[in-house]
N, CA, C and O atoms as a DFTB+ gen file, in Angstrom:
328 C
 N C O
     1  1     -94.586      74.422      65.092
     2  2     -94.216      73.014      65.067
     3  2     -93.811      72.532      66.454
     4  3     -94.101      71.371      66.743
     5  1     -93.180      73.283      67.339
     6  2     -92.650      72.917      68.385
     7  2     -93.843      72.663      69.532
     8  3     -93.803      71.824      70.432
     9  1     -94.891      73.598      69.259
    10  2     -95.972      73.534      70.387
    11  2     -96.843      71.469      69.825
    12  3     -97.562      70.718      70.484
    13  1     -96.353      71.349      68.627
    14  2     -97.489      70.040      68.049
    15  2     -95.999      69.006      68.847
    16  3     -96.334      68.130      69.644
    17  1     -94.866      69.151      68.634
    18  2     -94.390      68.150      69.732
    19  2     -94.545      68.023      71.059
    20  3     -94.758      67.003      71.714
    21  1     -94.427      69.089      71.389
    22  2     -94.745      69.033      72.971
    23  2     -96.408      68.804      72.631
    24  3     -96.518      69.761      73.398
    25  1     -97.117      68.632      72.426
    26  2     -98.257      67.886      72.565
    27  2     -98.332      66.375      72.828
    28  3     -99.050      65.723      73.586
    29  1     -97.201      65.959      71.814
    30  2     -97.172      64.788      71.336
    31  2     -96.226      63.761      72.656
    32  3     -96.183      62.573      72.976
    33  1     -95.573      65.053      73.112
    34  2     -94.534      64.709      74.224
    35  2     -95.479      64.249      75.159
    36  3     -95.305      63.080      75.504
    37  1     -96.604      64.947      75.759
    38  2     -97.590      64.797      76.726
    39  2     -98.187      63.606      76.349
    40  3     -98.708      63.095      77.340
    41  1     -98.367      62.830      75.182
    42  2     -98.989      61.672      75.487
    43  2     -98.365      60.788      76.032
    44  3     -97.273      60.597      75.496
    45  1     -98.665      59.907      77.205
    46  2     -98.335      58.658      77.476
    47  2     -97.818      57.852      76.794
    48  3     -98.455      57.695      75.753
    49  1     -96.612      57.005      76.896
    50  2     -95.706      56.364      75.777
    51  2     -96.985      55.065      76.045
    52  3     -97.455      54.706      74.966
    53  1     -97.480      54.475      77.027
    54  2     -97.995      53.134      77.026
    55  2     -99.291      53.649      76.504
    56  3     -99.871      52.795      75.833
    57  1     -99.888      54.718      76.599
    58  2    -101.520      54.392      76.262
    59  2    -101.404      55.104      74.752
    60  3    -102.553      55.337      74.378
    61  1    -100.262      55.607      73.578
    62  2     -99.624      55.395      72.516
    63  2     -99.224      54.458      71.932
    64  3     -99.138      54.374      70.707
    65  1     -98.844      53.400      72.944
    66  2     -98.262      51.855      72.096
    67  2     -99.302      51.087      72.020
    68  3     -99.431      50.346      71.046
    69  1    -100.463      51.127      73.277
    70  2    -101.255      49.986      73.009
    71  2    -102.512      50.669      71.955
    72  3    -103.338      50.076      71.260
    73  1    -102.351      51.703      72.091
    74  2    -103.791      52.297      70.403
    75  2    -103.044      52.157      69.419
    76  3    -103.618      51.761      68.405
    77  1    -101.389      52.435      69.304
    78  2    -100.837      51.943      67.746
    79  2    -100.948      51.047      67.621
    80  3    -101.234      50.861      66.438
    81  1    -100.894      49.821      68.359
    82  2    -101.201      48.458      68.162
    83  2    -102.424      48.173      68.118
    84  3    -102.441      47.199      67.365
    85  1    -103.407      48.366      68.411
    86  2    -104.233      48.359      68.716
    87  2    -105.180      48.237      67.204
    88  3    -105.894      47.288      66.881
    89  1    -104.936      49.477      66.441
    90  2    -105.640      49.945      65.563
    91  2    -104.583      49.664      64.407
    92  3    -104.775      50.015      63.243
    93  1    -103.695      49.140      64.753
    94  2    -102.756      49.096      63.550
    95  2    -103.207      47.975      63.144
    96  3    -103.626      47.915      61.988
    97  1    -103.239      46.701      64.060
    98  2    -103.730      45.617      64.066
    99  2    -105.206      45.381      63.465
   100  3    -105.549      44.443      62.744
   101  1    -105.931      46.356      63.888
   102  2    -107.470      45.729      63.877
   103  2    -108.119      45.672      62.347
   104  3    -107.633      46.327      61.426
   105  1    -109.008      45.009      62.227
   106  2    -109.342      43.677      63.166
   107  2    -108.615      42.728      62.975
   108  3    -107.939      42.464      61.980
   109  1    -108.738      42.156      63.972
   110  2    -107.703      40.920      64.333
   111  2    -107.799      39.903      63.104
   112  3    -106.955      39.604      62.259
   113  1    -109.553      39.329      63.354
   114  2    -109.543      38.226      62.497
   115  2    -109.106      38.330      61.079
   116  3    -108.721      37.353      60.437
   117  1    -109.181      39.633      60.569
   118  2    -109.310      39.751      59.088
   119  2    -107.880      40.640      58.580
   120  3    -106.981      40.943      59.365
   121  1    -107.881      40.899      57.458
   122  2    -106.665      41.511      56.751
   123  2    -106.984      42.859      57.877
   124  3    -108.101      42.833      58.394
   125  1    -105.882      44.232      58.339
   126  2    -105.966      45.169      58.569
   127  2    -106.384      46.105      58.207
   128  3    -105.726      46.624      57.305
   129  1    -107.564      46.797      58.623
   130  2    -107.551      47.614      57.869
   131  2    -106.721      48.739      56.935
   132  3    -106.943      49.149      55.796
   133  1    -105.608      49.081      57.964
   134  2    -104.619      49.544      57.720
   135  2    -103.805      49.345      56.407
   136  3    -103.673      50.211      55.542
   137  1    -103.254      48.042      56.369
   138  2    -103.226      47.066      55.441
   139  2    -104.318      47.935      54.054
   140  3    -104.019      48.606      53.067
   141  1    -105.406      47.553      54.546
   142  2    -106.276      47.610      53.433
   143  2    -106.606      48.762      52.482
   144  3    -107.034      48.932      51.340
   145  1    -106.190      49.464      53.536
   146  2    -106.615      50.942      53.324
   147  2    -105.387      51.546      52.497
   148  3    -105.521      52.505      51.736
   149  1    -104.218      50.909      52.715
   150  2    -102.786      51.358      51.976
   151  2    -102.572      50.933      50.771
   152  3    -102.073      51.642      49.898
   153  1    -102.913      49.786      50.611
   154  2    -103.303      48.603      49.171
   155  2    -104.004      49.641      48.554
   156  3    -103.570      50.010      47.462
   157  1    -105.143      50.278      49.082
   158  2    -106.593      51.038      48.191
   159  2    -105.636      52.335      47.708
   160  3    -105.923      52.981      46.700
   161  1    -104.670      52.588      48.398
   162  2    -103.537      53.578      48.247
   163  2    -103.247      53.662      46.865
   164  3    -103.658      54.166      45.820
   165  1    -102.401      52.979      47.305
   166  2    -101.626      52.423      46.056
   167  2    -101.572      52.247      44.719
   168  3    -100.756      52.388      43.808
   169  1    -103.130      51.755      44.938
   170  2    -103.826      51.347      43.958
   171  2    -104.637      52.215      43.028
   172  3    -105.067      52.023      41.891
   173  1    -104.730      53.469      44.063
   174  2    -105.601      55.028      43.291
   175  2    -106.793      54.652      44.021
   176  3    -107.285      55.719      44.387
   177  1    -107.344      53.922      44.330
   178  2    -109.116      53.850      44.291
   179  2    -109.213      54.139      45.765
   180  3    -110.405      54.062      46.066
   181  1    -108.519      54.422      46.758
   182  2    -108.689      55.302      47.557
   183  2    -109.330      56.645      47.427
   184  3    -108.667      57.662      47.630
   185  1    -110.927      56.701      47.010
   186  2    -111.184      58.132      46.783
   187  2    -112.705      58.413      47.735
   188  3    -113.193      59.543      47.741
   189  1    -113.255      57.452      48.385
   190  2    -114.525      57.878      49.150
   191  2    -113.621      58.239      50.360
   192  3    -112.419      58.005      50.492
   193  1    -114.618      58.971      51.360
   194  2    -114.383      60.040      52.154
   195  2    -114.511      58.903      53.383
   196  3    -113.661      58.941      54.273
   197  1    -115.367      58.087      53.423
   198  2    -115.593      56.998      54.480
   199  2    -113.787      56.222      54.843
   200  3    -113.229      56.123      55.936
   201  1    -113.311      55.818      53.547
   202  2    -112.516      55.288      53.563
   203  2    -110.702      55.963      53.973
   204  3    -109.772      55.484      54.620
   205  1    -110.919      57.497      53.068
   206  2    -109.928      58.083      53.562
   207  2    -109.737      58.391      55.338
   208  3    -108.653      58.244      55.903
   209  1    -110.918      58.804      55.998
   210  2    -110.924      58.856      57.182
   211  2    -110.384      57.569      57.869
   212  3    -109.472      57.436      58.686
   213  1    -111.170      56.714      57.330
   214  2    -110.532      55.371      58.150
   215  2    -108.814      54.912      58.019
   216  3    -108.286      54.448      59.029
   217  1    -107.920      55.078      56.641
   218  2    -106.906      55.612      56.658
   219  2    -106.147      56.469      57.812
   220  3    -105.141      56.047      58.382
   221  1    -106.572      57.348      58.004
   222  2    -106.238      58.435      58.387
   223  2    -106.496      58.130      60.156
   224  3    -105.801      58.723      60.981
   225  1    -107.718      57.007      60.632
   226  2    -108.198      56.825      61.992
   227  2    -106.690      55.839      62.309
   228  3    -105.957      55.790      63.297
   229  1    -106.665      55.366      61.429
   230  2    -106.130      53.607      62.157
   231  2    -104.305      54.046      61.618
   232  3    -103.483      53.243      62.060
   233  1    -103.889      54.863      61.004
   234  2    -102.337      55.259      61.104
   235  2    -102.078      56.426      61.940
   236  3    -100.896      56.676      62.177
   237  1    -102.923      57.135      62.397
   238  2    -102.360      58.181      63.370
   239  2    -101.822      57.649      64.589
   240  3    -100.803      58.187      65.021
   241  1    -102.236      56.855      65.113
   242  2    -101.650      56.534      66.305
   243  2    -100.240      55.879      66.351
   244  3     -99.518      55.841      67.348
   245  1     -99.922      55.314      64.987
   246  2     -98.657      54.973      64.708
   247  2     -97.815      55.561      64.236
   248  3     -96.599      55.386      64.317
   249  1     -98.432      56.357      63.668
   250  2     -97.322      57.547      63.092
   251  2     -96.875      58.457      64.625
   252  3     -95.764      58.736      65.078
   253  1     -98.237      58.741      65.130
   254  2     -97.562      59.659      66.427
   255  2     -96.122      58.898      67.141
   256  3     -94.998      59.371      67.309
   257  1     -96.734      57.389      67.508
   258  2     -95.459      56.526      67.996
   259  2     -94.448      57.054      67.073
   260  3     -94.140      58.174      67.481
   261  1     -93.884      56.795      66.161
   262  2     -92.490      56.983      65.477
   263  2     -92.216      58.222      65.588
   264  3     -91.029      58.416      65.850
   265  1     -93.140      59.572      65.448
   266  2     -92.697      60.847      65.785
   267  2     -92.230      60.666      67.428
   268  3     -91.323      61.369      67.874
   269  1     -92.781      59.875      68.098
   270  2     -92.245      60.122      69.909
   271  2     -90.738      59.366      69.902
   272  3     -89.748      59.649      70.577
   273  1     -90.932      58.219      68.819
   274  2     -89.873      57.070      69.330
   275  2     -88.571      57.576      68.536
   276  3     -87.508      57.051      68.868
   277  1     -88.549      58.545      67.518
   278  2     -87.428      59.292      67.021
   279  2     -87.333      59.913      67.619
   280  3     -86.116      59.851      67.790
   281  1     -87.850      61.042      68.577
   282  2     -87.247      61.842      69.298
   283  2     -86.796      61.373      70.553
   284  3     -85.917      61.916      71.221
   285  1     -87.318      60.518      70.808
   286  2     -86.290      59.583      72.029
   287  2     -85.262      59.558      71.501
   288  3     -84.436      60.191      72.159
   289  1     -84.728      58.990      70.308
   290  2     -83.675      58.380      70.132
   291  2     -82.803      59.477      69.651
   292  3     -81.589      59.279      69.691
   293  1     -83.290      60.700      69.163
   294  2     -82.077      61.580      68.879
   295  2     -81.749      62.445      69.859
   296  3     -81.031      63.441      69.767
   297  1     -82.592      61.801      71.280
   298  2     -82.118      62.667      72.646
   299  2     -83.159      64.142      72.414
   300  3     -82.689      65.179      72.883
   301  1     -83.894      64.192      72.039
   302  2     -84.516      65.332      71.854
   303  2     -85.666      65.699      72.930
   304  3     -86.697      65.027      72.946
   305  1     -85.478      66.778      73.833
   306  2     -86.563      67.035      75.189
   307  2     -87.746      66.427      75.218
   308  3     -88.629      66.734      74.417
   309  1     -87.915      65.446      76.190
   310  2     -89.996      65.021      76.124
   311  2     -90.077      64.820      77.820
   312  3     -89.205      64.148      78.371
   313  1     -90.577      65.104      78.180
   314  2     -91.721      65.220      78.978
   315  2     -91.996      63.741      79.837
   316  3     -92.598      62.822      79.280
   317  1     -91.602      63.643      80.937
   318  2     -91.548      62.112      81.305
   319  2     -93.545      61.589      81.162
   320  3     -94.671      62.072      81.283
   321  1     -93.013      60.629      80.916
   322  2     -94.691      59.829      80.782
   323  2     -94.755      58.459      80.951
   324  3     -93.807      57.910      80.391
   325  1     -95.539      57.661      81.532
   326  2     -95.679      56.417      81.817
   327  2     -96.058      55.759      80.969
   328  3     -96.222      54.552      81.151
């Protein structure tokens, strides 16, 4: 577990915020996928493989953020990054 933080430590806090946003968001014009994909959750009918991936594309980058941005905050060792 410790070697998957220090991975996570090595990413860049800015080129982490702008793909969580990024993909958290997208697409812009329309509902999120993200959004959409959590609704399909919810709902059970989350079951094609196209769709779980896309799940799985467009929350990783936000989930990594909150794994970096809790360990900031409980003072826990990272790795300086721009």
């Amino acid at each position: 577990m410790t070697a998957v933080l220090k991975l996570i430590d090595k990413i860049p806090m800015s080129a982490l915020v702008v793909t969580a946003v990024l993909l958290t968001l997208a697409p812009l014009g329309a509902q999120p996928h993200l959004l959409e994909k959590l609704g399909m959750l919810y709902d059970a009918s989350l079951t094609k493989p196209i769709d779980i991936f896309d799940l799985l594309m467009h929350a990783t980058p936000l989930t990594l953020l909150v794994i970096r941005l809790l360990r900031l905050k409980r003072g826990e060792p990272t790795t300086k990054s721009s």
